[in-house]
N, C-alpha and C positions, 0 to 999 in steps of 0.2 A: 367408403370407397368400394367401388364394386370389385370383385372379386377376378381379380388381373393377375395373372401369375407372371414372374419374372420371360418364363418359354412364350407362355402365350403373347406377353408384348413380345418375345426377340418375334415370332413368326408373323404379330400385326407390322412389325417395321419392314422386314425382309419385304412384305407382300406391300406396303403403302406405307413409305417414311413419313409422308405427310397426315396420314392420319393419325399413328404414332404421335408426333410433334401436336396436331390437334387436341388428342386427348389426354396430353400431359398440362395444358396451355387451360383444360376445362376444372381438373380437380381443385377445392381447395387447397387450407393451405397443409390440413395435416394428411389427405392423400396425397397431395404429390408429393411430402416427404419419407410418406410409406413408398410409395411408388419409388423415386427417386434411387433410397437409398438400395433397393432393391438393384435398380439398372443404372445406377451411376456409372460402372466400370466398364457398360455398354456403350454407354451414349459418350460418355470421354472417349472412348478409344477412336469411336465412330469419328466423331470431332475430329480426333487427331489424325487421322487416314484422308477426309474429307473434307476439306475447309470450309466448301461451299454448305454442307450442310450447317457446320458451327455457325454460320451465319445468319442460321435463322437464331441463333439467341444473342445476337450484337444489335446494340442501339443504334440509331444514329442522332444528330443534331442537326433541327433547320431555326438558323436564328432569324429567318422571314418570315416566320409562325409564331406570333407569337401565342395565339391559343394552344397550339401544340407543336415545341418544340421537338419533343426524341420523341421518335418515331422506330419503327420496329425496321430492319432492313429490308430493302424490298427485291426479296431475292426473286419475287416471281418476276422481274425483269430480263428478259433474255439475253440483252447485247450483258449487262453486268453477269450473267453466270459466262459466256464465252471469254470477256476479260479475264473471269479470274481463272481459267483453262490455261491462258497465253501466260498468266502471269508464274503460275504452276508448272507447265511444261517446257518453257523458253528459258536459254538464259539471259537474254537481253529482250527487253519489249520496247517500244517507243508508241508512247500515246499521246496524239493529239486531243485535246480534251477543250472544250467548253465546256460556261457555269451553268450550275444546276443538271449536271448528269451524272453526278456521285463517284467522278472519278477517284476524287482523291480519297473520297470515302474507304473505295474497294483496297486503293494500294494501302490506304493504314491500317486498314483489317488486316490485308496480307500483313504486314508487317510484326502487327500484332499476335499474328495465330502463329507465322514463324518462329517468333522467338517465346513463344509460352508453350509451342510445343516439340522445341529443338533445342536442347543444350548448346551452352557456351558458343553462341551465335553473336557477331555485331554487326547490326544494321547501321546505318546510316541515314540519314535524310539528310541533301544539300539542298540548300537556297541561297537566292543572294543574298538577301539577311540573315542572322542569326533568329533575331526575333520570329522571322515569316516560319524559320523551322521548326524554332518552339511550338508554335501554335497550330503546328501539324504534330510535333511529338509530346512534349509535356510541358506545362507552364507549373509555376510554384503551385503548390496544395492548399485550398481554401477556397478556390474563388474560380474563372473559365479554366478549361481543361482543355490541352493539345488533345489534338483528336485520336492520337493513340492512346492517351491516357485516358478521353473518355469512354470509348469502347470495352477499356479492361475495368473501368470501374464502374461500370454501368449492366455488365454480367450478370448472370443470375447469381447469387448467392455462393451456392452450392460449387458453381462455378469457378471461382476467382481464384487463381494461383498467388503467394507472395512476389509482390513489386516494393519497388522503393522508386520513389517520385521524385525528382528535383527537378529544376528548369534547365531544360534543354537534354534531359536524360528520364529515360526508362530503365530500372536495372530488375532485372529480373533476378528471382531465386535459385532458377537453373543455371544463372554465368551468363544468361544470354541480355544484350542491351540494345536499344533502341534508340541512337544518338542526333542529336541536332549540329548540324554545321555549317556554317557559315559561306558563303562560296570564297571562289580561288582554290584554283590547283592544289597550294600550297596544306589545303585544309583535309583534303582526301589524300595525297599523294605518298603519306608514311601509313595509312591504317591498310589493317589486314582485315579485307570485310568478305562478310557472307553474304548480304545482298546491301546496297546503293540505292537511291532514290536521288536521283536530278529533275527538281522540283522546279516548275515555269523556268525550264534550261533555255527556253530561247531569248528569257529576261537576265540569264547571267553572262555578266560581262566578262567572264573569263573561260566561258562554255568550250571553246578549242582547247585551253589549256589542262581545264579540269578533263575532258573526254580522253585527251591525251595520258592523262593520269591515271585516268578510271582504266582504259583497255589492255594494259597488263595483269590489273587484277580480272578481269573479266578473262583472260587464258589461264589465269592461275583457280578459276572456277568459281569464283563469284558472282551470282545473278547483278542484274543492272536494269533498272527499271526507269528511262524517260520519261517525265511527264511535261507537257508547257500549253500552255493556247499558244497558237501561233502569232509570229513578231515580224512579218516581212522572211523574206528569201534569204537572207544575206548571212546564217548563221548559222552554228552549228547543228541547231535543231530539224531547220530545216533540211540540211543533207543528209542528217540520220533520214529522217521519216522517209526524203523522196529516194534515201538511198545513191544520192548522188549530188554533188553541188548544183542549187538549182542554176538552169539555163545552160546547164550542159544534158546534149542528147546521150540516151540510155545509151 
């Protein structure tokens, strides 16, 4: 290992994060555990201040590849760094999303980096199935992985915080969890969340009622994150985003 000191990488990060990231990404394996364990307590905190950086050590999954399915994030995308701005600084976002633009990707990161670097937080993801949420947050251990549980297990090493896996739940070792639910009002309308996910909302048939449920928690200080393709005018998705029922003038 060339002779890197703890100060000299903090001053190589300050001045270029990316090369930092670069020449940690170059050592073997017993420099970068030299290195590592050196600036672990840097690069965590870093992570935990900045999400978008921890991003560059989150996988993803494209199951259209099959030559190569995980893929490194591709933060160097610009619209995905200003999502996760809105998503960080907002406390409601509403994204209209098509396939293949890594939408959902970004919100399970967030998700993910929320509660592994926030105590006794619950998240939530709603859909209209149960199952469709699994497969955004965690399916049973063996075999495919909801895409927040592939994220966290897919880490670097050094990386990974204690989780407990079960389908349809995240739990983390800080208290924080990462929930699947079912749609219907009924299914959000008793929890006390930290942040919500209304997943393809303009494919849920109860969208009015759940929104009506969710926007109390939303003043009581819970972020609220939209996501859908769009389904016609006629729904609740559609009013969020135009911000007005459509075919009424502003």
């Amino acid at each position: 290992m060339d002779s890197y000191s703890a100060s000299a990488l903090g001053e190589l990060e300050r001045a270029d994060p990316d090369l930092l990231f670069k020449r940690v990404q170059e050592l073997d394996d017993t420099g970068a555990t030299l290195l590592l364990d050196s600036i672990r307590g840097d690069i965590l905190e870093r992570c935990r201040v900045d999400g978008y950086f921890w991003l560059r050590f989150v996988q993803t999954r494209d199951e259209a590849d099959p030559e190569r399915s995980i893929k490194p994030f591709p933060v160097e995308l610009g619209y995905l760094r200003e999502l996760w701005e809105l998503l960080t600084n907002r406390q409601r976002v509403v994204v209209a999303k098509s396939r293949q633009m890594l939408v959902s990707w970004v919100v399970a990161a967030f998700c993910v980096h929320w509660a592994r670097f926030k105590s006794n937080q619950a998240i939530y993801w709603q859909t209209q199935h149960w199952r469709d949420a699994c497969m955004m947050v965690c399916m049973p251990e063996g075999g495919f992985e909801g895409r927040c549980q592939f994220i966290e297990t897919h880490l670097p090493p050094w990386m990974r915080v204690k989780v407990k896996f079960s389908e349809g739940c995240s739990n983390y070792g800080n208290g924080s969890i990462i929930q699947s639910l079912a749609g219907g009002a009924d299914q959000i309308r008793s929890k006390v969340a930290s942040v919500i996910v209304e997943d393809e909302f303009a494919k849920q048939e109860e969208a009015t009622g759940v929104y009506t449920a969710v926007a109390p928690l939303i003043q009581k200080g819970a972020k609220v994150i939209v996501v859908s393709t769009p389904n016609g005018s006629g729904n609740m998705f559609a009013t969020l985003w135009h911000g007005r029922p459509v075919g009424i003038a502003a």
